[in-house]
VEXKOLFI-763331 format. One record per residue (C-alpha): x, y, z; residue in one letter; residue number from 1. Coordinates in steps of 0.5 Angstrom, whole numbers. Each point is the difference from the previous one (the first is absolute). Layout:
<sites>
[site [X Y Z] A NUM]
...
</sites>
This chain:
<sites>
[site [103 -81 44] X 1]
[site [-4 5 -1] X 2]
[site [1 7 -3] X 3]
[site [-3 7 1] X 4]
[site [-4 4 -5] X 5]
[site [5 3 -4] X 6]
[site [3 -7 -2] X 7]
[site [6 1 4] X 8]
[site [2 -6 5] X 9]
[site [0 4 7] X 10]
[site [6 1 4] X 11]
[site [0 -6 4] X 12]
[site [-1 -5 -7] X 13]
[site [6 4 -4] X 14]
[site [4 -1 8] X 15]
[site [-2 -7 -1] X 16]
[site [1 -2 -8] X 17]
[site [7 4 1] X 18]
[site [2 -4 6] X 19]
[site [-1 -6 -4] X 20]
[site [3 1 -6] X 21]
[site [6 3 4] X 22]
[site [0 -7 3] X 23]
[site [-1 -4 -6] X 24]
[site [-6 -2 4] X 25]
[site [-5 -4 -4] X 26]
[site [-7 5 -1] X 27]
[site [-4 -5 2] X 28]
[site [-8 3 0] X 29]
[site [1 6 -3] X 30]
[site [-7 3 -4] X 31]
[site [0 6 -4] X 32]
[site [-7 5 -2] X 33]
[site [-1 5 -4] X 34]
[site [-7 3 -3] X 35]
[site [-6 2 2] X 36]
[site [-7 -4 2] X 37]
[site [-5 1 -7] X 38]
[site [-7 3 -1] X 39]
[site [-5 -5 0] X 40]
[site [-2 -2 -7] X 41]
[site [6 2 -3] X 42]
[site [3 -3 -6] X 43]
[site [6 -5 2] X 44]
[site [7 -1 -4] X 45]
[site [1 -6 -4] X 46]
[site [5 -5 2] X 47]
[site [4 2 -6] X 48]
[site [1 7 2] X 49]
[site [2 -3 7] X 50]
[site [5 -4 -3] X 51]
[site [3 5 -5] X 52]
[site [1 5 7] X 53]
[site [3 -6 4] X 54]
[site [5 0 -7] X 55]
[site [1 8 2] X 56]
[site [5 -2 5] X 57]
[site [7 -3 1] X 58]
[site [5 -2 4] X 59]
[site [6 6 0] X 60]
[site [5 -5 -2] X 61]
[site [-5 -5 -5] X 62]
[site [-2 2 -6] X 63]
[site [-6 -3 0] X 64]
[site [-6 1 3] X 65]
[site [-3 -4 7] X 66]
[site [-6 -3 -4] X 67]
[site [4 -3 -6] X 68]
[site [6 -2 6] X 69]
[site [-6 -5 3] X 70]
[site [-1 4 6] X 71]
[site [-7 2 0] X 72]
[site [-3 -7 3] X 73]
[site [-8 2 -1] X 74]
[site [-4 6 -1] X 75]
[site [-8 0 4] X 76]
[site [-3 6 -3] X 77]
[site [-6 0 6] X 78]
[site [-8 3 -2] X 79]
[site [1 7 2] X 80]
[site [7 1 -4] X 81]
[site [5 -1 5] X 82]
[site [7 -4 -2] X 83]
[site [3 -6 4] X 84]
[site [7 -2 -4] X 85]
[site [4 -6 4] X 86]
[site [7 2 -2] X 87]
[site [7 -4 1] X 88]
[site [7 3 -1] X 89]
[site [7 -4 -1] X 90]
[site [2 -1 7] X 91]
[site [-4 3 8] X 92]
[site [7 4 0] X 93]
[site [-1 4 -6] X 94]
[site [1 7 0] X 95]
[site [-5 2 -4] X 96]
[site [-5 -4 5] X 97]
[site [-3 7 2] X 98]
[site [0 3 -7] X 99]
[site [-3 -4 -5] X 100]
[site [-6 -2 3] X 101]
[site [-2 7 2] X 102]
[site [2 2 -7] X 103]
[site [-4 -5 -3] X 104]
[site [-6 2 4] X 105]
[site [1 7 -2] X 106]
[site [0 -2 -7] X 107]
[site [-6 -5 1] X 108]
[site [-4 7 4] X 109]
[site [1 5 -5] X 110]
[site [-5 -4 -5] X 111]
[site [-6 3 -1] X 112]
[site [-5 -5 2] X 113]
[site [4 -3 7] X 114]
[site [-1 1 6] X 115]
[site [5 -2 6] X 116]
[site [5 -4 -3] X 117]
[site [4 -5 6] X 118]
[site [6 -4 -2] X 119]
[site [2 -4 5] X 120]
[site [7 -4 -1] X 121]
[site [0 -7 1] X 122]
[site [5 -5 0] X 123]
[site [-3 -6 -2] X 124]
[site [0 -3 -6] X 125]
[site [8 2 1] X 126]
[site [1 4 -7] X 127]
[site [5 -3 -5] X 128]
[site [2 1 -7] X 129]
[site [-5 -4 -2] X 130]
[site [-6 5 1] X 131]
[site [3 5 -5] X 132]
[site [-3 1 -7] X 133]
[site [3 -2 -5] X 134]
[site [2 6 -3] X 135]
[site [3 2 7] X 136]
[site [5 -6 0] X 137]
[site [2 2 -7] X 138]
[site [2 6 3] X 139]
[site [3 -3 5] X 140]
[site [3 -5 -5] X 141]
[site [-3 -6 5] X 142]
[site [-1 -5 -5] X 143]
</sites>
């Protein structure tokens, strides 16, 4: 999926992640993108940084962040400053399926040093407890 300049999912994408949500239908490819391309020789965000505005963003109902909950799979910073982040979530019927990974891009975008941040949900490997943080299992008190 794409979306429209103003980082906004297009009609037909909102339609379509509303409908299966609506019917607990499982979001099978769904990609989230924000940002915008970076000046050539531009100074690029460090990997830290990427990760601490990853731990920016929550989902509504779990008070821990997607990066400490395991979500976040893999990171690729490319040569000219744009972001691919590989994300899972809990289960394909999620219902935040359409909204973390666009918050996460919009999260990642608004570093300065980035340029068009991609998040695409995967869903292999399936995500278990096991990938939380530490920190994130004592939260959860997951021993």
């Amino acid at each position: 999926m794409k979306e429209n300049k103003d980082n906004m999912l297009d009609e037909n994408q909102e339609a379509e992640l509303l409908q299966a949500l609506a019917a607990q239908a499982p979001v099978e490819e769904y990609e989230a993108t924000a940002g915008e391309s970076l000046p050539k020789g531009s100074k690029l965000a460090s990997k830290e940084d990427i990760v601490e505005a990853l731990k920016t963003v929550s989902d509504p109902e779990i008070p821990i962040n997607i990066y400490d909950m395991g979500f976040i799979y893999d990171i690729r910073q490319i040569e000219n400053g744009d972001i691919e982040i590989d994300m899972t979530l809990t289960a394909p019927t999620c219902p935040v399926a359409g909204i973390l990974p666009q918050h996460a891009a919009e999260a990642v975008a608004r570093l300065c040093g980035v340029g068009v941040v991609t998040v695409k949900v995967v869903w292999e490997p399936a995500w278990s407890p096991d990938k939380m943080s530490d920190e994130a299992k004592a939260i959860l008190e997951i021993f």
